[in-house]
N, CA, C and O atoms as a Maestro MAE file, in Angstrom:
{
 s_m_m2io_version
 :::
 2.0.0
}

f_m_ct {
 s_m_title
 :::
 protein
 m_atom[280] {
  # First column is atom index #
  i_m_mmod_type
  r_m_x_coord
  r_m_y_coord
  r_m_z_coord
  i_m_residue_number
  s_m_chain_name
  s_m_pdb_residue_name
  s_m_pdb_atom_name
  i_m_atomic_number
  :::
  1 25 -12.004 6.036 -0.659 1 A "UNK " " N  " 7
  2 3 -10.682 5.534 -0.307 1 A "UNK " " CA " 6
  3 2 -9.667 6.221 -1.219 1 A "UNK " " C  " 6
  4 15 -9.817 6.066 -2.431 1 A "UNK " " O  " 8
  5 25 -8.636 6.974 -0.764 2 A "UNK " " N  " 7
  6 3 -7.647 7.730 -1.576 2 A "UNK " " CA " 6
  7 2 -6.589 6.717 -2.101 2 A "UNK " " C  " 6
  8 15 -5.630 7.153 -2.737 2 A "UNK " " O  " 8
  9 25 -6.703 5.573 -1.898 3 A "UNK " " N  " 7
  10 3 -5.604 4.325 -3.002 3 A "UNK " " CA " 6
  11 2 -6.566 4.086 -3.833 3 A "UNK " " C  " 6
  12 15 -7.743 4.434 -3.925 3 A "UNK " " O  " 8
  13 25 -5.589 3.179 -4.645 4 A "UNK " " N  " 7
  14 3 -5.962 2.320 -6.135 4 A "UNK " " CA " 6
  15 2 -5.865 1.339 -6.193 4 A "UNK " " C  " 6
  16 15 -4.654 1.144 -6.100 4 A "UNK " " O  " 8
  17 25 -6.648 -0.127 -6.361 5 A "UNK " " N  " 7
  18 3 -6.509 -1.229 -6.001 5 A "UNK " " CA " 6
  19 2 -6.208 -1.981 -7.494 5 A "UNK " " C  " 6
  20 15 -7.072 -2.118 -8.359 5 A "UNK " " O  " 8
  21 25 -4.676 -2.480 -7.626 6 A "UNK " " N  " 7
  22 3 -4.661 -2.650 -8.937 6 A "UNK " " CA " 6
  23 2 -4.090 -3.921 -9.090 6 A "UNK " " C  " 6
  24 15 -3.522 -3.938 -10.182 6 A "UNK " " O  " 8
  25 25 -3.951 -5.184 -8.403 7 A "UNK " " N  " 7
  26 3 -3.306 -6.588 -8.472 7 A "UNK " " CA " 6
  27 2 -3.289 -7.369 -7.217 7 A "UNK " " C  " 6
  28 15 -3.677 -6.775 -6.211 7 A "UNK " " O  " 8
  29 25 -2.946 -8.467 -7.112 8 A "UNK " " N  " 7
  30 3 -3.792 -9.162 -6.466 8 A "UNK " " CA " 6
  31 2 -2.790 -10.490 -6.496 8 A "UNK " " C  " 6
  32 15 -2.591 -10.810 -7.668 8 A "UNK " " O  " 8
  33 25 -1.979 -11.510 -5.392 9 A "UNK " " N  " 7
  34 3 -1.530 -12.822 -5.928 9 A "UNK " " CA " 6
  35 2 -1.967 -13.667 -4.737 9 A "UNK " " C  " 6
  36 15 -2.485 -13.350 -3.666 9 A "UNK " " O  " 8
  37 25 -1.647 -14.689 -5.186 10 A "UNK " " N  " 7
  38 3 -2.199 -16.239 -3.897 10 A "UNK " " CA " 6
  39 2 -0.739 -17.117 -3.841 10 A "UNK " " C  " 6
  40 15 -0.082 -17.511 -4.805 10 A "UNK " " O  " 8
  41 25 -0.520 -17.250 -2.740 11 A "UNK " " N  " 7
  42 3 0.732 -18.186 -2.602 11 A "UNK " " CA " 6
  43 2 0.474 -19.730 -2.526 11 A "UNK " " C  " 6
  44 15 -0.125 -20.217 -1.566 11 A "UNK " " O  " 8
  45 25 0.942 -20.479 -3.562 12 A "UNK " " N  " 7
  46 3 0.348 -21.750 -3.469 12 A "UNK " " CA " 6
  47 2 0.476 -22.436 -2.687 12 A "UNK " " C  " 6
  48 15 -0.449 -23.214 -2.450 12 A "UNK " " O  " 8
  49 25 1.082 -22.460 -2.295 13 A "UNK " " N  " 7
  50 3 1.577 -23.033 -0.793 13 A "UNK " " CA " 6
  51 2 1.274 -22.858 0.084 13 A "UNK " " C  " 6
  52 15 1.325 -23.882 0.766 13 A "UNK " " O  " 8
  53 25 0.830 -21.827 0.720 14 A "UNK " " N  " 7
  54 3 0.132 -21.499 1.604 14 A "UNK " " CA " 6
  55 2 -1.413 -21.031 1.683 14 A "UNK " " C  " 6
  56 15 -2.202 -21.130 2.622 14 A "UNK " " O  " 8
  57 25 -1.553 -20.591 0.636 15 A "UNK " " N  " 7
  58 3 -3.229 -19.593 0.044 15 A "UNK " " CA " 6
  59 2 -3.363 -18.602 0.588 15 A "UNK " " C  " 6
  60 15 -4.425 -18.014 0.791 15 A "UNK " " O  " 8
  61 25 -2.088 -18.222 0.958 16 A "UNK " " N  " 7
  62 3 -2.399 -16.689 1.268 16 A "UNK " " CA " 6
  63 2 -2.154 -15.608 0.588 16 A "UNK " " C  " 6
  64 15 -1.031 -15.239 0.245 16 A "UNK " " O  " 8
  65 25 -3.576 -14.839 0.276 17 A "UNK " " N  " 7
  66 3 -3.469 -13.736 -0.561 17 A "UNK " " CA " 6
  67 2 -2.998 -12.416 -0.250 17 A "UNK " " C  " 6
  68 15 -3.133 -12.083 0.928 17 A "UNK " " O  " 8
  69 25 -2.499 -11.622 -1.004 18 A "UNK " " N  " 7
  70 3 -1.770 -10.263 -1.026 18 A "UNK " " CA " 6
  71 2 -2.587 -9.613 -2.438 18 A "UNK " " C  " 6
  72 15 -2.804 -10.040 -3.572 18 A "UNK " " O  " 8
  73 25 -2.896 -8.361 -1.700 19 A "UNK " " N  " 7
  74 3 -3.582 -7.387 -2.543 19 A "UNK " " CA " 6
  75 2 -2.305 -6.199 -2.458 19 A "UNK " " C  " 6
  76 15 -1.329 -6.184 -1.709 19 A "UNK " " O  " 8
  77 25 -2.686 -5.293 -3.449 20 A "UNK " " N  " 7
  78 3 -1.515 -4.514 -3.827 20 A "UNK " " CA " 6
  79 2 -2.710 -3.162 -4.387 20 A "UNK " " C  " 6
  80 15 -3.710 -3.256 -5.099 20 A "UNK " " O  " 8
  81 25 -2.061 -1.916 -3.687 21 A "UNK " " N  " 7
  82 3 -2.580 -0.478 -3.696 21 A "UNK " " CA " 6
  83 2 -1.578 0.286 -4.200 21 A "UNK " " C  " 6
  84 15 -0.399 -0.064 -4.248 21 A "UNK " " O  " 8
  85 25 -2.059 1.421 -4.613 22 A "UNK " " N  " 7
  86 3 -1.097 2.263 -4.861 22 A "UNK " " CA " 6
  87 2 -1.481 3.694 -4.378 22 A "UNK " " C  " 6
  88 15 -2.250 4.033 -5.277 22 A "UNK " " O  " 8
  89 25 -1.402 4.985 -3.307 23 A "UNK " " N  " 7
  90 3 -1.912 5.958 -3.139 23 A "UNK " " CA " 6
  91 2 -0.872 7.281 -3.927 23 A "UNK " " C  " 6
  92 15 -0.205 7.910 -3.106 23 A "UNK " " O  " 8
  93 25 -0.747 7.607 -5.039 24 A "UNK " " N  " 7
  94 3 0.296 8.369 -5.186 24 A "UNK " " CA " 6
  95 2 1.631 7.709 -5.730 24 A "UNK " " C  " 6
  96 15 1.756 7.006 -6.733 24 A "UNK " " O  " 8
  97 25 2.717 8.158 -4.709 25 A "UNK " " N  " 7
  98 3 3.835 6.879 -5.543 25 A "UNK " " CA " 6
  99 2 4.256 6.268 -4.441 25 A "UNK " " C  " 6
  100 15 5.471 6.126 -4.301 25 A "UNK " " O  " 8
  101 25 3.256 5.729 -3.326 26 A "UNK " " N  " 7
  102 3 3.719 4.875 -2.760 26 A "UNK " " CA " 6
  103 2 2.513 3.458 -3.107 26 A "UNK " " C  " 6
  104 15 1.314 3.450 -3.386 26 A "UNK " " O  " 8
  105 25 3.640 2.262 -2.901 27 A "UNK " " N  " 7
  106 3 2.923 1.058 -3.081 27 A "UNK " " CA " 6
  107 2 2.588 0.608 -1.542 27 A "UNK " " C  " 6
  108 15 3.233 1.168 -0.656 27 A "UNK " " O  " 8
  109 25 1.762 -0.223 -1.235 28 A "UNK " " N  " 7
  110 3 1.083 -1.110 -0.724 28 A "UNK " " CA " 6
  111 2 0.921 -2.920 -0.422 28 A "UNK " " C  " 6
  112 15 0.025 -3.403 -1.115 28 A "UNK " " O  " 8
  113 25 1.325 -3.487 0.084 29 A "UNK " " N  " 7
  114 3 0.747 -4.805 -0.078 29 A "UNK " " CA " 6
  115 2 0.438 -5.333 0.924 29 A "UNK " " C  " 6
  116 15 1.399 -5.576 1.654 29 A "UNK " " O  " 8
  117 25 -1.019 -5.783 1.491 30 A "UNK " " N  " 7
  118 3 -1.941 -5.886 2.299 30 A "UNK " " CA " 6
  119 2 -2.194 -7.332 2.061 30 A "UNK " " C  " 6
  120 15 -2.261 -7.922 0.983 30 A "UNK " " O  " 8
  121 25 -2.358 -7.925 3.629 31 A "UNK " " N  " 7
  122 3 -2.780 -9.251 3.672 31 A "UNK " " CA " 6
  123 2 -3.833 -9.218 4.135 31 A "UNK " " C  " 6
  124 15 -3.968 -8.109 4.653 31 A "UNK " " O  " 8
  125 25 -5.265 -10.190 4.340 32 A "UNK " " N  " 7
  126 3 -6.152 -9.872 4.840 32 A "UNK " " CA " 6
  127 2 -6.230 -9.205 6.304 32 A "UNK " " C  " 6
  128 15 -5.237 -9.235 7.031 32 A "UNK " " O  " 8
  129 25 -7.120 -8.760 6.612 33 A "UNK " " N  " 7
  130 3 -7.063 -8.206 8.259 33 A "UNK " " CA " 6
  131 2 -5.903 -6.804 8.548 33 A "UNK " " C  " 6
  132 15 -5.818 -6.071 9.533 33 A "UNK " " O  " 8
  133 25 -5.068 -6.809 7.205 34 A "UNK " " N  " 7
  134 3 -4.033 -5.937 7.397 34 A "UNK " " CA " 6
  135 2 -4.328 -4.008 7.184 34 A "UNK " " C  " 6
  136 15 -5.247 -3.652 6.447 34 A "UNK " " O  " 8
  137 25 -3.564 -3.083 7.813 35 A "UNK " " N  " 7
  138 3 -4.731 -1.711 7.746 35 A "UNK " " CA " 6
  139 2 -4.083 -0.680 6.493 35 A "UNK " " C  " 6
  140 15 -2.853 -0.622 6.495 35 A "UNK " " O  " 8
  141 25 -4.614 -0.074 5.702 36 A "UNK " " N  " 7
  142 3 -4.161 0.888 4.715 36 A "UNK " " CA " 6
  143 2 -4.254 2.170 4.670 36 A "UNK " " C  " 6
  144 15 -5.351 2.566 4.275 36 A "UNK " " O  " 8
  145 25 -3.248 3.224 5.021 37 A "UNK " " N  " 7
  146 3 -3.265 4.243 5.159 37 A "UNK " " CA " 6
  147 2 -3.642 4.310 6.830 37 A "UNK " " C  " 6
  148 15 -4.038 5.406 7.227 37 A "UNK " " O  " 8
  149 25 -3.558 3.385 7.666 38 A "UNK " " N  " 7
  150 3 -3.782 3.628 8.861 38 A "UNK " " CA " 6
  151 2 -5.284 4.016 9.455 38 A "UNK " " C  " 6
  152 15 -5.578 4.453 10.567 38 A "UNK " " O  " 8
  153 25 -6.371 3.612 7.994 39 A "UNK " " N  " 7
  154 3 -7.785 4.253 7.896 39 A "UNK " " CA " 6
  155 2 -8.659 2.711 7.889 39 A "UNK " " C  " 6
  156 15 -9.659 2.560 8.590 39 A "UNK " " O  " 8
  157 25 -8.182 1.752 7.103 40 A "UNK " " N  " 7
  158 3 -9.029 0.946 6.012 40 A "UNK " " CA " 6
  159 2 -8.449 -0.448 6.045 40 A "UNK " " C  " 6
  160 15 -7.400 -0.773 5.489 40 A "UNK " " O  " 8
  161 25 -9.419 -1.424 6.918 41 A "UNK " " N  " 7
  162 3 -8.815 -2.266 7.343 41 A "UNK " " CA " 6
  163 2 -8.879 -3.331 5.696 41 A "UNK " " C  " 6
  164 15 -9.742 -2.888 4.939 41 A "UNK " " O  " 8
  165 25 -8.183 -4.468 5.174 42 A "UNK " " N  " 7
  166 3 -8.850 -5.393 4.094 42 A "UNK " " CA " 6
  167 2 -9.400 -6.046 4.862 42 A "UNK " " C  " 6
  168 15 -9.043 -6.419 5.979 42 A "UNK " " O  " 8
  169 25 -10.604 -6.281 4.122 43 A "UNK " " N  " 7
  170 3 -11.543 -7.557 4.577 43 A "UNK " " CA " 6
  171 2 -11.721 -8.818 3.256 43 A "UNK " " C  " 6
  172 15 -12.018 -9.979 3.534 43 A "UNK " " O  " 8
  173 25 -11.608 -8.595 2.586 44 A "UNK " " N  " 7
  174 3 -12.187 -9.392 1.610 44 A "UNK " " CA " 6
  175 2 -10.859 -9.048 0.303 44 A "UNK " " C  " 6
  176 15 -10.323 -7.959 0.100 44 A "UNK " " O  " 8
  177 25 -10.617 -10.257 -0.371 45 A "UNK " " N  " 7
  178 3 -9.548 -9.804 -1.940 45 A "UNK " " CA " 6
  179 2 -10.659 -10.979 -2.851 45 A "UNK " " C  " 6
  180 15 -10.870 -12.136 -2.487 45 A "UNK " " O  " 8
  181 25 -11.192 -10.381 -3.959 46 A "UNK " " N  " 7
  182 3 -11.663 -11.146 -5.025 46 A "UNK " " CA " 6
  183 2 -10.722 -10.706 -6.299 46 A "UNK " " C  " 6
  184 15 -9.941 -9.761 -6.408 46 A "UNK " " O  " 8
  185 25 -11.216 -12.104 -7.544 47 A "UNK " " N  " 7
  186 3 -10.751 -11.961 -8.532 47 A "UNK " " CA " 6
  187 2 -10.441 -10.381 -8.940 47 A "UNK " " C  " 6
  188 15 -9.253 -10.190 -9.198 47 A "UNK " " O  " 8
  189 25 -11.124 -9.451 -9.024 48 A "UNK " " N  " 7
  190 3 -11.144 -8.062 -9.540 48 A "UNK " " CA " 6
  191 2 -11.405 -7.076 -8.593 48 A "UNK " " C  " 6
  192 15 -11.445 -5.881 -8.889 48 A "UNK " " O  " 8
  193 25 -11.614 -7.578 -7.289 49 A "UNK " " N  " 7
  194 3 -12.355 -6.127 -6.452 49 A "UNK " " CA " 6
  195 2 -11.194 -6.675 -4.900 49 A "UNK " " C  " 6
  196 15 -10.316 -7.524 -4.748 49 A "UNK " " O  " 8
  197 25 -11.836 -5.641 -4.036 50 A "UNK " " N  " 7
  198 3 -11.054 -5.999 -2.981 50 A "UNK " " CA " 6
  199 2 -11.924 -5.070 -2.105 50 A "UNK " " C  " 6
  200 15 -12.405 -4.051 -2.600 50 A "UNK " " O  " 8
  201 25 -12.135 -5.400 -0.811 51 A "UNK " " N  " 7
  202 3 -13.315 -4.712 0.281 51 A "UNK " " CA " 6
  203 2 -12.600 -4.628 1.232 51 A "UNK " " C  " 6
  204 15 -11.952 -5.516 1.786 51 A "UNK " " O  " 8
  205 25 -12.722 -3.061 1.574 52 A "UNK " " N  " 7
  206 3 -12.192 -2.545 3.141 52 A "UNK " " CA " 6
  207 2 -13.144 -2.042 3.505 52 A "UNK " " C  " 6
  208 15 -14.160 -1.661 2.924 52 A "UNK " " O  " 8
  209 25 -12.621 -2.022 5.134 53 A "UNK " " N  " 7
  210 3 -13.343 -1.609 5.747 53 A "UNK " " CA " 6
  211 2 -13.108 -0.458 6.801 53 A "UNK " " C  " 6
  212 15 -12.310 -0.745 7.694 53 A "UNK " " O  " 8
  213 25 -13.821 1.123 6.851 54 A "UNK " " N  " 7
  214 3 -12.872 1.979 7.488 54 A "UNK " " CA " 6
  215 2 -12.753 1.974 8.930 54 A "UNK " " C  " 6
  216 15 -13.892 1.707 9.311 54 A "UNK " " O  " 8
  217 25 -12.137 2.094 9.775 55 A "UNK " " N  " 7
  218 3 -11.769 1.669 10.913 55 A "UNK " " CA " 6
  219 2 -12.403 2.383 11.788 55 A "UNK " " C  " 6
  220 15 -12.482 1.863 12.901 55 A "UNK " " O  " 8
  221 25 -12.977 3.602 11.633 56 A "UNK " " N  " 7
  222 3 -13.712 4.729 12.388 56 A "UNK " " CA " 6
  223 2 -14.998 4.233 12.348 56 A "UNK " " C  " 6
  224 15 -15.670 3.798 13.283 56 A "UNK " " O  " 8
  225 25 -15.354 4.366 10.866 57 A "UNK " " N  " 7
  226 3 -17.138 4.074 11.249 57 A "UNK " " CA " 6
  227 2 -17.703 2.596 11.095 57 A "UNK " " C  " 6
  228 15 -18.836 2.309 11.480 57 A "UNK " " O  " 8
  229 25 -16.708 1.535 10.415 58 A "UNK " " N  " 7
  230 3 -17.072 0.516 10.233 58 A "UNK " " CA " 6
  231 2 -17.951 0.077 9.163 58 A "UNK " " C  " 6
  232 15 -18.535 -0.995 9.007 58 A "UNK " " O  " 8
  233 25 -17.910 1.526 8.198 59 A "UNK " " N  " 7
  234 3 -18.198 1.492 6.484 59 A "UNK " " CA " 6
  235 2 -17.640 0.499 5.882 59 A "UNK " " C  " 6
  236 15 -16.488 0.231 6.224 59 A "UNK " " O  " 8
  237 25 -18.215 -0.229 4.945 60 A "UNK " " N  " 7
  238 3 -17.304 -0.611 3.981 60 A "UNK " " CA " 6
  239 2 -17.655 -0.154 2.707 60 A "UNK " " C  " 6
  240 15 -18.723 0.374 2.396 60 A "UNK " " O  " 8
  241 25 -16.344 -0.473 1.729 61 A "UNK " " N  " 7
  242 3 -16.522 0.200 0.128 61 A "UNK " " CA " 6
  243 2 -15.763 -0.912 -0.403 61 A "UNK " " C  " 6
  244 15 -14.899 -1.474 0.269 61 A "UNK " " O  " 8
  245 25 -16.155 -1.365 -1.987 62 A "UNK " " N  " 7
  246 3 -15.498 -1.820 -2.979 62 A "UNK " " CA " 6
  247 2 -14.745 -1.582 -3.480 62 A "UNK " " C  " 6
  248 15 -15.213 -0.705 -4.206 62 A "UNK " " O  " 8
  249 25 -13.381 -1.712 -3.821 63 A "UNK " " N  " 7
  250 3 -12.880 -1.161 -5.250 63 A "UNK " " CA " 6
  251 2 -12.656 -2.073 -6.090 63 A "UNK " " C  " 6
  252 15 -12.230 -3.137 -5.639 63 A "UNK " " O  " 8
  253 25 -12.844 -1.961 -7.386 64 A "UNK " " N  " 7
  254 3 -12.619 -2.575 -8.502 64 A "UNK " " CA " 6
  255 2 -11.226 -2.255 -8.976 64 A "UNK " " C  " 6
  256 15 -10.804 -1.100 -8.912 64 A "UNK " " O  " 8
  257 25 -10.225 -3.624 -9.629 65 A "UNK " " N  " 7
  258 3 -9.335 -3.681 -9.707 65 A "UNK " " CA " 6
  259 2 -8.872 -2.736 -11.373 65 A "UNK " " C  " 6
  260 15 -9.371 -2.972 -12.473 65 A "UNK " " O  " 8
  261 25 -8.089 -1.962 -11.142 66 A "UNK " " N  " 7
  262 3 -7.812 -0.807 -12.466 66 A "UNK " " CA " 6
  263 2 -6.165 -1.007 -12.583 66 A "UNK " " C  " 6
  264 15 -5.403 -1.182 -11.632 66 A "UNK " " O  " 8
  265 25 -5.791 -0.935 -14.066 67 A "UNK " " N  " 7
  266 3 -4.585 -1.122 -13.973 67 A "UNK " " CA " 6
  267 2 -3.700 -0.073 -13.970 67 A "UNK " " C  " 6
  268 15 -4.327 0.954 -14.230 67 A "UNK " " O  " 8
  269 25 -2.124 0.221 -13.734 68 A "UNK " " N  " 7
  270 3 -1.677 0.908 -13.057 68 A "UNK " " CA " 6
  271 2 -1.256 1.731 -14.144 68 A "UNK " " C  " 6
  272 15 -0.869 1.253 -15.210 68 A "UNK " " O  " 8
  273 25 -1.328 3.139 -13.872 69 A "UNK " " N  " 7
  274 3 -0.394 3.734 -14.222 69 A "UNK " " CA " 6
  275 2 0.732 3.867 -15.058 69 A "UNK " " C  " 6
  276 15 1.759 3.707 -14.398 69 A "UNK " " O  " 8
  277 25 1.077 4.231 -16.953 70 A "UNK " " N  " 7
  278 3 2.552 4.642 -16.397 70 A "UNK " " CA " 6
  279 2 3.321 4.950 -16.277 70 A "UNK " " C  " 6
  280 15 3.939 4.686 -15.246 70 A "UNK " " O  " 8
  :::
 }
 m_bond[279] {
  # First column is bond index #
  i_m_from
  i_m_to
  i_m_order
  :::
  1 1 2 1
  2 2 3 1
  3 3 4 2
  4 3 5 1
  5 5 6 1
  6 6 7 1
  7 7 8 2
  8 7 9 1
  9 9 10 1
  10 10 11 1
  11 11 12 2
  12 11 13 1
  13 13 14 1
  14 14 15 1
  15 15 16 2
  16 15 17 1
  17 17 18 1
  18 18 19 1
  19 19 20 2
  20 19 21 1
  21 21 22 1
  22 22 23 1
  23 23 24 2
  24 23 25 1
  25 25 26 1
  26 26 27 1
  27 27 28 2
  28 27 29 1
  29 29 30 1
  30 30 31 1
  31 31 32 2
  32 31 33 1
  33 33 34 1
  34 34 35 1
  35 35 36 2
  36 35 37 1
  37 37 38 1
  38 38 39 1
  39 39 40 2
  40 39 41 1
  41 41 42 1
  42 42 43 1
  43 43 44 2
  44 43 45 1
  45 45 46 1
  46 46 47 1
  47 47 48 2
  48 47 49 1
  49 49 50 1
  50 50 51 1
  51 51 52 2
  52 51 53 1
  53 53 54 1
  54 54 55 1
  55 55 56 2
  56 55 57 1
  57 57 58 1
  58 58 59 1
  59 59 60 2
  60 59 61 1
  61 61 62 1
  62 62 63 1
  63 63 64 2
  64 63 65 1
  65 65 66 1
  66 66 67 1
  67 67 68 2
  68 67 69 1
  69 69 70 1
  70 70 71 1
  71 71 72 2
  72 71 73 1
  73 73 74 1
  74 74 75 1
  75 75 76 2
  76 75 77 1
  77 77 78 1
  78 78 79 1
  79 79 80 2
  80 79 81 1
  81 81 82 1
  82 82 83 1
  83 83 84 2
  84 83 85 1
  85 85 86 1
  86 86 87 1
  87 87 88 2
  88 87 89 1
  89 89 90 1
  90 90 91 1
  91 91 92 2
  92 91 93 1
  93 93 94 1
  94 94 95 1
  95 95 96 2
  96 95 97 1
  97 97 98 1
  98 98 99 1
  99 99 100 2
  100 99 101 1
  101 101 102 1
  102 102 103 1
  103 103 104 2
  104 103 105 1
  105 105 106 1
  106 106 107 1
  107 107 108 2
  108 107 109 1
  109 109 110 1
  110 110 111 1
  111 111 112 2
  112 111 113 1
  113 113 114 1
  114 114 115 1
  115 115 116 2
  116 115 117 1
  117 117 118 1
  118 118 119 1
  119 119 120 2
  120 119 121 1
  121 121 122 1
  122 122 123 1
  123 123 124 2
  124 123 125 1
  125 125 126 1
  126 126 127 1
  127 127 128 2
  128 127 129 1
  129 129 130 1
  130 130 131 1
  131 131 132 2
  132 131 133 1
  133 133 134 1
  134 134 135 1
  135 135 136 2
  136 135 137 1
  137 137 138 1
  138 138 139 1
  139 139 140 2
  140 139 141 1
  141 141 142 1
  142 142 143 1
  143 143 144 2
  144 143 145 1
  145 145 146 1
  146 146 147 1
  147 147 148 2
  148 147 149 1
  149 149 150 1
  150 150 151 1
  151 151 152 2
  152 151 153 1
  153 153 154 1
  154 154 155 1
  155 155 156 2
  156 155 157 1
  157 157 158 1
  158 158 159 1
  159 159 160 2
  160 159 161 1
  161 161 162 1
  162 162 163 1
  163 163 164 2
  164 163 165 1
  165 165 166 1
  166 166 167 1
  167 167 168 2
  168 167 169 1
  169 169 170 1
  170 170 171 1
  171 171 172 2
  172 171 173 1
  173 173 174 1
  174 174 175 1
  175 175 176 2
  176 175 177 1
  177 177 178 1
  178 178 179 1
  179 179 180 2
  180 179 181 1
  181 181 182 1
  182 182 183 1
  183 183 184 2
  184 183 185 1
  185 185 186 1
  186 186 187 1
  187 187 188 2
  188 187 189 1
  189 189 190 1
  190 190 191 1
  191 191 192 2
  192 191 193 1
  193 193 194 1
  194 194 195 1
  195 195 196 2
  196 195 197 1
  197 197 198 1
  198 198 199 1
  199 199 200 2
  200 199 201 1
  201 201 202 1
  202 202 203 1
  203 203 204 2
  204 203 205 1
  205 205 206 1
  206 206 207 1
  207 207 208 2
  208 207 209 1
  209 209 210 1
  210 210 211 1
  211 211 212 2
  212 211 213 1
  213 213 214 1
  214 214 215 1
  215 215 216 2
  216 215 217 1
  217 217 218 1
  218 218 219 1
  219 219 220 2
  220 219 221 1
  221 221 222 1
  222 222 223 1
  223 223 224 2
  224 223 225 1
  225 225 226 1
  226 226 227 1
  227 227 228 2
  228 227 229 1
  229 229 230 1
  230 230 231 1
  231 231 232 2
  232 231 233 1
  233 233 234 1
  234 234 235 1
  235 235 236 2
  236 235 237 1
  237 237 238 1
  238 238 239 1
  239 239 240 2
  240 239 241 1
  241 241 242 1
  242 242 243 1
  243 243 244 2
  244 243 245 1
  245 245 246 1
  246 246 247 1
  247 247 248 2
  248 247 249 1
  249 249 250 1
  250 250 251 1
  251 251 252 2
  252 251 253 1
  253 253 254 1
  254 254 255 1
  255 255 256 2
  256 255 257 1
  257 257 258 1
  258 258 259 1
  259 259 260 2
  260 259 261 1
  261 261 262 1
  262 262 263 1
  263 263 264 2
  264 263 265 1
  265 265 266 1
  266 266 267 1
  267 267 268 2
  268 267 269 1
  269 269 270 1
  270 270 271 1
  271 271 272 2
  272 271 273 1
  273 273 274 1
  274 274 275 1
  275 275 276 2
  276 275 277 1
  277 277 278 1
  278 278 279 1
  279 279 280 2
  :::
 }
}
């Protein structure tokens, strides 16, 4: 996956989570089910990692959460 998966929040109010990428110098913020880079759907946001899934072959990969840049 050519992003960087580096933060992560939960809305209390609702519980809906937002994961946050970075590919380069553009940012990202993905809700579940939502697609990245037009490749990589999210499936999953944990404490530190976050799981997509690529839209072609139906791979999935981990990334572990790294902090940004700066």
């Amino acid at each position: 996956v050519p992003a960087m998966f580096f933060g992560h929040v939960t809305d209390k109010r609702s519980g809906a989570s937002r994961a946050f990428f970075s590919a380069g110098d553009d940012v990202y913020v993905l809700g579940l089910g939502e697609t990245l880079l037009n490749r990589f759907r999210l499936v999953q946001i944990g404490e530190r990692t976050a799981e997509l899934e690529e839209l072609a072959s139906g791979r999935r990969t981990t990334l572990t959460m790294e902090p940004p840049s700066s």
